[in-house]
DRENKEMAR-76964 format. One record per residue (C-alpha): residue number from 1; residue in three letters; chain; x, y, z. Coordinates in Angstrom, 1 decimal. Example, Ala and Ser with C-alpha at 12.3 -4.5 7.8 and 13.67 -1.06 7.14 Angstrom:
(atom 1,"ala","A",(12.3,-4.5,7.8))
(atom 2,"ser","A",(13.7,-1.1,7.1))
REM end
This chain:
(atom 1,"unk","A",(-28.4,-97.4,-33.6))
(atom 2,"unk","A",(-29.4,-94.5,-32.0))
(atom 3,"unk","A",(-28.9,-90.7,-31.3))
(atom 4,"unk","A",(-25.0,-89.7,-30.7))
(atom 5,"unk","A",(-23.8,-93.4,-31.5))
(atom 6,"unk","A",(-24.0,-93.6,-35.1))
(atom 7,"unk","A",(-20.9,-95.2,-36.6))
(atom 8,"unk","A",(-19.3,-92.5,-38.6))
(atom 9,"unk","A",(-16.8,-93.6,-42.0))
(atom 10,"unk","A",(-14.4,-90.8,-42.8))
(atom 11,"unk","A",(-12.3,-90.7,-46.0))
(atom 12,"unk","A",(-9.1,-89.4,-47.2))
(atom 13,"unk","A",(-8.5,-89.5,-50.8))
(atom 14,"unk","A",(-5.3,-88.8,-52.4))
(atom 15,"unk","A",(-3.6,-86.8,-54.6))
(atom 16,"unk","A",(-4.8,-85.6,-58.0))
(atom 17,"unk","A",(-7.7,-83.4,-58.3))
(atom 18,"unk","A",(-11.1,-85.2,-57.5))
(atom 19,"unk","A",(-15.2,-84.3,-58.4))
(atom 20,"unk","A",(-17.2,-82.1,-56.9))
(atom 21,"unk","A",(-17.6,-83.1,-53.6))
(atom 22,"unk","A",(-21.0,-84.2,-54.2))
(atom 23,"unk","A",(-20.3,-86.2,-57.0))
(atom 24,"unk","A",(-17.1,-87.3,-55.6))
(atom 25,"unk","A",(-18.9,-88.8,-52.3))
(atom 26,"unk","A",(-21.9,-89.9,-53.9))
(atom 27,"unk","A",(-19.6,-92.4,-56.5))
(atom 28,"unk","A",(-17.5,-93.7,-53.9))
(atom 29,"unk","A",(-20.6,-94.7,-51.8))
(atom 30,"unk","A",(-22.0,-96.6,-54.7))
(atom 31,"unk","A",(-19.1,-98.1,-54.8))
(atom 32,"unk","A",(-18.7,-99.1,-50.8))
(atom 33,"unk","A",(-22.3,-100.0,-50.7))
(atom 34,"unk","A",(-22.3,-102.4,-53.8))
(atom 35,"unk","A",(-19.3,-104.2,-52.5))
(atom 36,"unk","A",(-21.0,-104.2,-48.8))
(atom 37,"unk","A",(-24.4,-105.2,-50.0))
(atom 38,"unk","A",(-22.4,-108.1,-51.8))
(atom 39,"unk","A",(-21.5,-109.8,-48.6))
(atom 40,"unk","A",(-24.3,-108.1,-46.1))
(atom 41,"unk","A",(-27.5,-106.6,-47.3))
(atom 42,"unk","A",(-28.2,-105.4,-43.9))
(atom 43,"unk","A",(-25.2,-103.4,-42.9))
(atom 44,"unk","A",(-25.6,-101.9,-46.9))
(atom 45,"unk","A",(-29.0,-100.5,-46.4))
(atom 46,"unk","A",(-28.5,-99.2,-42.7))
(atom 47,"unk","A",(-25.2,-97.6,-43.8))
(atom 48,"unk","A",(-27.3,-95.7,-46.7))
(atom 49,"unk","A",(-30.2,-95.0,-44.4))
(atom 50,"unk","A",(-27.8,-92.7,-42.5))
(atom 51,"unk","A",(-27.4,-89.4,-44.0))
(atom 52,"unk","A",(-24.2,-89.1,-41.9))
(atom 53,"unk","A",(-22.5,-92.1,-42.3))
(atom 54,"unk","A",(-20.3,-91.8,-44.1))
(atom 55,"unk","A",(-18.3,-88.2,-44.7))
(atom 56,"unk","A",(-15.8,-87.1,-47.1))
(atom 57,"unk","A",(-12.5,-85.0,-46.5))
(atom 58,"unk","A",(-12.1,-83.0,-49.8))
(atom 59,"unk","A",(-9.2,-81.3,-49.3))
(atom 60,"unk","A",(-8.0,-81.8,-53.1))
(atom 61,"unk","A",(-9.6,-78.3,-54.1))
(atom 62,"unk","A",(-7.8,-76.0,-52.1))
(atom 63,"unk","A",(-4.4,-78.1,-52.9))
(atom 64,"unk","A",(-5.2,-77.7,-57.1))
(atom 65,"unk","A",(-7.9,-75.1,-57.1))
(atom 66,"unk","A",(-9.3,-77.3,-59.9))
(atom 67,"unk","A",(-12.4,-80.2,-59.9))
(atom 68,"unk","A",(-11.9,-83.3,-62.2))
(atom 69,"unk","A",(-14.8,-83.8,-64.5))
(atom 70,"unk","A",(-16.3,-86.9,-63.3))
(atom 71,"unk","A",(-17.7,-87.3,-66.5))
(atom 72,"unk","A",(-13.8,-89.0,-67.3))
(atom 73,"unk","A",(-15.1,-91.3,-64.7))
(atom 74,"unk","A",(-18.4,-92.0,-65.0))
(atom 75,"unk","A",(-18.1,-95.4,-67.9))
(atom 76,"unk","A",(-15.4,-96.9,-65.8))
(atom 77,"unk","A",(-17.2,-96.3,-62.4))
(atom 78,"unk","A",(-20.2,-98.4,-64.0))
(atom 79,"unk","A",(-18.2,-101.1,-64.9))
(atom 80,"unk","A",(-16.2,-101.8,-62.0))
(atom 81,"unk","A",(-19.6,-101.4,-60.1))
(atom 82,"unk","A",(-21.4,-104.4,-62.3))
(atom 83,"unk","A",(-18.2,-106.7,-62.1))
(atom 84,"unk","A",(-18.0,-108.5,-58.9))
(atom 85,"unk","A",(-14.8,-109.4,-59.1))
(atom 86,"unk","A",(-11.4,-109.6,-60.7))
(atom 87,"unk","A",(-11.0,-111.7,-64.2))
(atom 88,"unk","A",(-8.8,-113.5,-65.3))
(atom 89,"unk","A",(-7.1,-110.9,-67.0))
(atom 90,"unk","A",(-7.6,-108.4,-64.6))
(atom 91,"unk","A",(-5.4,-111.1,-62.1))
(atom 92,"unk","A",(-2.7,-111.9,-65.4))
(atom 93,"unk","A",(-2.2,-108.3,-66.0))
(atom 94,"unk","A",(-1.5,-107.2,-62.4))
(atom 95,"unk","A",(0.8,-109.9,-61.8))
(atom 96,"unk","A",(2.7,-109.2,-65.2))
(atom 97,"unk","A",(6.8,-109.3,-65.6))
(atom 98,"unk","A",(5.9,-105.7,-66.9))
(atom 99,"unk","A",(5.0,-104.5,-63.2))
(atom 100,"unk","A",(7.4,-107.1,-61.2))
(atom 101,"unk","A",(9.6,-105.4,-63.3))
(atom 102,"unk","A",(8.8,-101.6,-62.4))
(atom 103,"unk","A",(8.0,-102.9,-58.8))
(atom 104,"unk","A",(11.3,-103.4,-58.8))
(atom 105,"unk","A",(12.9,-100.6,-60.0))
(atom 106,"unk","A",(11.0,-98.5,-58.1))
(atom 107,"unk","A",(11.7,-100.3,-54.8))
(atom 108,"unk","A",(15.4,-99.7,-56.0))
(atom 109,"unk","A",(14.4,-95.6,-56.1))
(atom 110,"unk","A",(13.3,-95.8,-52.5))
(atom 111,"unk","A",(16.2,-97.4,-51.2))
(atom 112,"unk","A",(18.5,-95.0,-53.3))
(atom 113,"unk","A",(16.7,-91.8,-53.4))
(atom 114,"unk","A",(19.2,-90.1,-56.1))
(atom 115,"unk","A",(18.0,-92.6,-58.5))
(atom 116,"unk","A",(14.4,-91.7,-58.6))
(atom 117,"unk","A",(14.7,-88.8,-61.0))
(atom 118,"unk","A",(16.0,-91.0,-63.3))
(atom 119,"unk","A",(13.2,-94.1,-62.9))
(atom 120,"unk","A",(10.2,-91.7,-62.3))
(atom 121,"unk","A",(7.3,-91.6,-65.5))
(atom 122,"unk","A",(6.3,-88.6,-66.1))
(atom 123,"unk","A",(3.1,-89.1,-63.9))
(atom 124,"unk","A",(5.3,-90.2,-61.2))
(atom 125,"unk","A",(7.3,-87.1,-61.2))
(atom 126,"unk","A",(4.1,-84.8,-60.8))
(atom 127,"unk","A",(3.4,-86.9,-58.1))
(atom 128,"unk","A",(6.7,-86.5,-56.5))
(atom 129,"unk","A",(6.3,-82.9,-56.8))
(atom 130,"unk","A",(2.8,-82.3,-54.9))
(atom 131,"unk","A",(3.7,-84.9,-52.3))
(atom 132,"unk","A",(7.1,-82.4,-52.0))
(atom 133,"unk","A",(4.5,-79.5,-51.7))
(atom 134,"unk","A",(2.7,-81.4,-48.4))
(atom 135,"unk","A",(5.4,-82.3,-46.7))
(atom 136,"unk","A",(7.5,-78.9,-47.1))
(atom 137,"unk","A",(3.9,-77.6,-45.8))
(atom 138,"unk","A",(4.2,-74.8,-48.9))
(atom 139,"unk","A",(2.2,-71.9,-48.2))
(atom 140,"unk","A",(0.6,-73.7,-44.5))
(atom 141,"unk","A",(-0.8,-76.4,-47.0))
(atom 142,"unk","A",(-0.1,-79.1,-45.4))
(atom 143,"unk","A",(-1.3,-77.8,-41.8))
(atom 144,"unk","A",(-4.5,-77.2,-43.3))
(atom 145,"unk","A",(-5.2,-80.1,-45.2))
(atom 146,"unk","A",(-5.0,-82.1,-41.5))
(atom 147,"unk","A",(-6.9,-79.4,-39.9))
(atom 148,"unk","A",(-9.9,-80.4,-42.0))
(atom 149,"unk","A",(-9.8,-83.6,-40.6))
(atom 150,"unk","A",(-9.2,-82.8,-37.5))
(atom 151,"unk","A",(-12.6,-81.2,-37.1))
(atom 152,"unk","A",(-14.6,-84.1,-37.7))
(atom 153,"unk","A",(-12.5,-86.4,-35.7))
(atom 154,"unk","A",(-12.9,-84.0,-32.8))
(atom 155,"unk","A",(-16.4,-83.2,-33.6))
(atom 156,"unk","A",(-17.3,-87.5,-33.6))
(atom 157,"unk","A",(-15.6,-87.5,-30.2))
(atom 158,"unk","A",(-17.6,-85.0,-28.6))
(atom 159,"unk","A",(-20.7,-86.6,-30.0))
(atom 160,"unk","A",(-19.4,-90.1,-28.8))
(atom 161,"unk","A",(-19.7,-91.6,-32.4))
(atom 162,"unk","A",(-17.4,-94.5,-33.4))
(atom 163,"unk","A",(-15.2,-94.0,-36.5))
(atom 164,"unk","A",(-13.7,-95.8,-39.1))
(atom 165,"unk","A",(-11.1,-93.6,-41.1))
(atom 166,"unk","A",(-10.1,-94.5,-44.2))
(atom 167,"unk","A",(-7.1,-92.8,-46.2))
(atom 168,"unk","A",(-6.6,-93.7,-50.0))
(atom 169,"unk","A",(-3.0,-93.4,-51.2))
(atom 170,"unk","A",(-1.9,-90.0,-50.3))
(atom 171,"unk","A",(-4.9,-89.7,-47.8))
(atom 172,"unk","A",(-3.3,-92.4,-45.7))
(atom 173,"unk","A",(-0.2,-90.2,-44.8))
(atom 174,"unk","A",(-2.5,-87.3,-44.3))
(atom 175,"unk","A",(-4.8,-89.7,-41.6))
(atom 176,"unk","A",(-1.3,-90.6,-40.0))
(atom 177,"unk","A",(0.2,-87.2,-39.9))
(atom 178,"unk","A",(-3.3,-85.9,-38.2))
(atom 179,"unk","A",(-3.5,-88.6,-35.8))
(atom 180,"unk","A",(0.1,-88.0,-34.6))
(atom 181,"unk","A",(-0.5,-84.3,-34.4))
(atom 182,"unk","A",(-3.9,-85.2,-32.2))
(atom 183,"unk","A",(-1.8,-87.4,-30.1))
(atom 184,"unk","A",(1.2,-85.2,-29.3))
(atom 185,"unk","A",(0.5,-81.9,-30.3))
(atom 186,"unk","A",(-3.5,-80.9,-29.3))
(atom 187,"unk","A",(-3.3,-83.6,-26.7))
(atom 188,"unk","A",(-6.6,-84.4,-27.7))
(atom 189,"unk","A",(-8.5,-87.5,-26.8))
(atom 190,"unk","A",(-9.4,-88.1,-30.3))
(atom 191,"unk","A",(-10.1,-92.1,-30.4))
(atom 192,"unk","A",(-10.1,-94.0,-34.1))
(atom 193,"unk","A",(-12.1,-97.6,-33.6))
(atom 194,"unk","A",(-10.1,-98.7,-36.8))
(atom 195,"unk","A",(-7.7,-97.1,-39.6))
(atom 196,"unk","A",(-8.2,-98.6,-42.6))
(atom 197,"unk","A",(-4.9,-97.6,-45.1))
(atom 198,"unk","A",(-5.5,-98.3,-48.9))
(atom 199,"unk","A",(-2.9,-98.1,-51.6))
(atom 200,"unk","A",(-0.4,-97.1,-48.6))
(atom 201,"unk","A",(3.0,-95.5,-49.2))
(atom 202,"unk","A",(4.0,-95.6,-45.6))
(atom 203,"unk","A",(5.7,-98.8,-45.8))
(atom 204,"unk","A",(8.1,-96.2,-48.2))
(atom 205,"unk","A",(11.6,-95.6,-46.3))
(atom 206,"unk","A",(11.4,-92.2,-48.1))
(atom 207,"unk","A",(7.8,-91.5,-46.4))
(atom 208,"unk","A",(9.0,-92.9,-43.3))
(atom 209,"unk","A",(12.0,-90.9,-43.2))
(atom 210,"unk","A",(9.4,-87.6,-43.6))
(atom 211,"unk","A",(6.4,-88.9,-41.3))
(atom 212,"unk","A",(5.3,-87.3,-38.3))
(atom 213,"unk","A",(7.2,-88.3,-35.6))
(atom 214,"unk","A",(10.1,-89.6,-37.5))
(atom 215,"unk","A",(12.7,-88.0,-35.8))
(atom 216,"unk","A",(11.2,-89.3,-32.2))
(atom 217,"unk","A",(11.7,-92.2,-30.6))
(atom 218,"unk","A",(9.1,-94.4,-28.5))
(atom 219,"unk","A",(6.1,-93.7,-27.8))
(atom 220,"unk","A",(6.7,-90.2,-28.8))
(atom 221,"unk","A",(7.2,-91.6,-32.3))
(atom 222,"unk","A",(3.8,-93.1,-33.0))
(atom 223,"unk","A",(-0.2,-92.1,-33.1))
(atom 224,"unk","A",(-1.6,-93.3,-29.7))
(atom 225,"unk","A",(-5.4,-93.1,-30.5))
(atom 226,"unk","A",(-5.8,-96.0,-33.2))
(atom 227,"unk","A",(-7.5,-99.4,-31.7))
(atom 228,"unk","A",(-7.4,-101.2,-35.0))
(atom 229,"unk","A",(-5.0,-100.5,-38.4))
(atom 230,"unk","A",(-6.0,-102.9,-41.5))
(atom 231,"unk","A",(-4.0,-102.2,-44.1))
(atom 232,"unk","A",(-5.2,-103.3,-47.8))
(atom 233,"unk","A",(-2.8,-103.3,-51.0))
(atom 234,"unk","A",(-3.6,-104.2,-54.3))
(atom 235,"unk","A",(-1.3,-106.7,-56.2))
(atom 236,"unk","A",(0.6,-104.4,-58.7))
(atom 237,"unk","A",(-0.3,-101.2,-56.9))
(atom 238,"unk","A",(3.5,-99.4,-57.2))
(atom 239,"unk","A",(2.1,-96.5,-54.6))
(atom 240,"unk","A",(2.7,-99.8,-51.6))
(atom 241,"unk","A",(5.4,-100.6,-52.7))
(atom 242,"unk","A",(6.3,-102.2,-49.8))
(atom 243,"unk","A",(2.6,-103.8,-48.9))
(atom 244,"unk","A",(3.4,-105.0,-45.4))
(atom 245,"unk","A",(3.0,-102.3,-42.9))
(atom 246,"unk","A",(3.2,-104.3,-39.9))
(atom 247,"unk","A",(6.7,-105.0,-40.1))
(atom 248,"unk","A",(7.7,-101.6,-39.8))
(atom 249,"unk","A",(4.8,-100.0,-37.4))
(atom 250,"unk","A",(5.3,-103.2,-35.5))
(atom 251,"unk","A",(6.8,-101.2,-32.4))
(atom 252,"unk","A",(3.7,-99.5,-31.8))
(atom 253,"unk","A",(2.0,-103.0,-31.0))
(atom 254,"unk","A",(5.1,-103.7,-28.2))
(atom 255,"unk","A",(4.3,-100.6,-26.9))
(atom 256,"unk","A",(0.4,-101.0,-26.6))
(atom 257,"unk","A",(-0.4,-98.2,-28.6))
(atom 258,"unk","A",(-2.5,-100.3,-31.1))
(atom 259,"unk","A",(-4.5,-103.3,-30.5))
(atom 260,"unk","A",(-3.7,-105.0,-33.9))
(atom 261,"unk","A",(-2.1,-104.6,-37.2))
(atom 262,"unk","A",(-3.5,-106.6,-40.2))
(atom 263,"unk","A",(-2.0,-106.4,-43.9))
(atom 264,"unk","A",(-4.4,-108.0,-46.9))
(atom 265,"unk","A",(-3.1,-108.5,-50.2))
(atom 266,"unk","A",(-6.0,-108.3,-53.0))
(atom 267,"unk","A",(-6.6,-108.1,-56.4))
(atom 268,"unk","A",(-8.3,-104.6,-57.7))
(atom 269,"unk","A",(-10.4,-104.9,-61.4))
(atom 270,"unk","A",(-11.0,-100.6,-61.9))
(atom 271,"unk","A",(-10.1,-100.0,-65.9))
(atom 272,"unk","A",(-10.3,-96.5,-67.5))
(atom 273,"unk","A",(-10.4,-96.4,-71.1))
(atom 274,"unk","A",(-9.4,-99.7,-71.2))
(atom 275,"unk","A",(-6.5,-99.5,-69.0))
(atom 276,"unk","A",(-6.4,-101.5,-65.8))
(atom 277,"unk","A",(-6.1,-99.2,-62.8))
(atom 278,"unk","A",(-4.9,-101.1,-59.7))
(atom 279,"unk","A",(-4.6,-97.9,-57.7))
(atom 280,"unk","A",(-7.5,-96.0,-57.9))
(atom 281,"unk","A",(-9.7,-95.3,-55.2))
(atom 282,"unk","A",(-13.0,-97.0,-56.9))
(atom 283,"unk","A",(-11.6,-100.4,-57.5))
(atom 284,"unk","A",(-10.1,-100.3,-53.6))
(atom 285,"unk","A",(-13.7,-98.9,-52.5))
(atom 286,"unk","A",(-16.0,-101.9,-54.2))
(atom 287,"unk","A",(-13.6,-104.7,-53.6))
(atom 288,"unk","A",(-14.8,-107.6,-51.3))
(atom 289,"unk","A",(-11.8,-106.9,-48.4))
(atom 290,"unk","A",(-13.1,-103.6,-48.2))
(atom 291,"unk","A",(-16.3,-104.4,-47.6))
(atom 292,"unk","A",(-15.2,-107.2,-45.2))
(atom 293,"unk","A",(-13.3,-104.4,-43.0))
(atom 294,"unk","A",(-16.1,-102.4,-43.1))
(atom 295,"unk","A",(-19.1,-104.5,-42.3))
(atom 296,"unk","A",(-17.0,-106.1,-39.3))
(atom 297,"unk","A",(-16.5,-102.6,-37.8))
(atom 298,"unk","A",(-20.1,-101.4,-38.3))
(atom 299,"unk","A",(-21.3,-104.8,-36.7))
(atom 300,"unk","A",(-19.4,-104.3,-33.9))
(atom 301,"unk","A",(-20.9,-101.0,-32.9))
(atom 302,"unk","A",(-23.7,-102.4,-33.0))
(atom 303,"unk","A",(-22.8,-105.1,-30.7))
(atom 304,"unk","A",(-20.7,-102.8,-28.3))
(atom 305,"unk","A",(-23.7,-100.2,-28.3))
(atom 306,"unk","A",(-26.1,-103.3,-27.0))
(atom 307,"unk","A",(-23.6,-104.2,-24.5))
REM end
């Protein structure tokens, strides 16, 4: 493709500090291109021949003021890189009792919020305390988190370039929010081609209840500039808890605001130190349902831009 019509992937990781930037993007590319070049060779090497394809939204730093040493990474990057899929184990462990179990308990903690303090691990309580931090917008956080990707979703419209956006965990929320802010607030004729939600927690009552647009009704309600939302949850992955987002976004479809909805289950393989992972962004970003979403959007550009 040429000029101002090059396909642009955007990405919204989560919470947690991430790498350097640099680092950051350059390992999750490895990972999206080995799990594209898996399935298309093609759509791999032109996505990597384009300096600009594919951008990353790094808005951990200002929230921590801290970089994780991607050195912590690096082994377990490798690995889920050479593996090409899930094992055996990988599929046993994910679908334990010990996770049905905590799936379980934690669905109870979103349905009766009191009880979370006294269900959350550790790690889940300092997670409960930054996502606190964005939504109570401490300090004009939150606001400019979303600005940052507001400008490249503005900036791709202008220059007439298609975009996938991808939000990771957290990152989805902050895609959402932003889009609903574009929609309703700017006014701006921002268009997404597809969202693409990974490890989602928007199918959470206590997200929805804190959303963008929760307290609307209608159209006011929802984003009006998404053509396409494909969600993907790994088996096990407590952060979508509920992993079917269709049911409850399922108004926006009556209402025309989105052309389709689609939910994949799938099974994630990323181990640090051992320790299988099904959350992290990695395992989501080399996994074959990734790399199916993203090699039928760029193909389509291509197809619409020859039309």
């Amino acid at each position: 493709m040429k000029g101002p019509t090059h396909p642009l992937i955007i990405y919204v990781p989560g919470l947690l500090p991430k790498p350097d930037p640099q680092v950051h993007r350059e390992a999750l590319l490895r990972c999206l291109l080995t799990g594209v070049r898996r399935i298309d060779a093609e759509v791999a090497g032109q996505i990597e021949s384009l300096p600009g394809a594919f951008d990353l939204i790094a808005w951990t730093y200002d929230f921590y003021r801290e970089h994780r040493d991607i050195a912590l990474d690096a082994d377990a990057i490798e690995a889920v890189i050479e593996q090409p899929a899930a094992s055996k184990e990988d599929i046993a462990e994910a679908i334990s009792w010990k996770r049905q179990f905590a799936r379980g308990v934690y669905t109870l903690g979103d349905m009766l919020p009191f009880l979370i303090p006294h269900v959350a691990s550790e790690s889940t309580a300092v997670h409960l305390r930054d996502l606190r931090r964005y939504l109570s917008d401490v300090n004009g956080i939150a606001a400019h988190t979303r600005r940052m990707l507001k400008v490249p979703l503005r900036a791709a419209t202008e220059g007439r370039r298609p975009v996938l956006l991808i939000g990771h965990s957290m990152g989805s929320v902050i895609a959402y929010d932003s889009l609903w802010e574009l929609s309703h607030i700017g006014r701006d004729h921002v268009e997404v081609d597809t969202l693409l939600t990974m490890g989602c927690p928007l199918g959470q009552r206590y997200m929805q209840k804190r959303i963008m647009g929760a307290d609307k009704t209608g159209f006011d309600r929802y984003p009006n500039n998404i053509r396409r939302w494909t969600n993907l949850a790994a088996v096990g992955d407590l952060t979508a808890l509920d992993p079917y987002l269709v049911n409850d976004f399922g108004e926006m479809l009556e209402l025309g605001l989105v052309g389709r909805i689609d939910d994949e289950m799938m099974f994630t393989y990323f181990r640090l130190n051992g320790e299988l992972n099904v959350h992290a962004e990695y395992g989501y970003f080399v996994n074959e349902k990734t790399a199916h979403t993203i090699v039928e959007w760029w193909r389509g550009q291509f197809l619409s831009s020859d039309d």
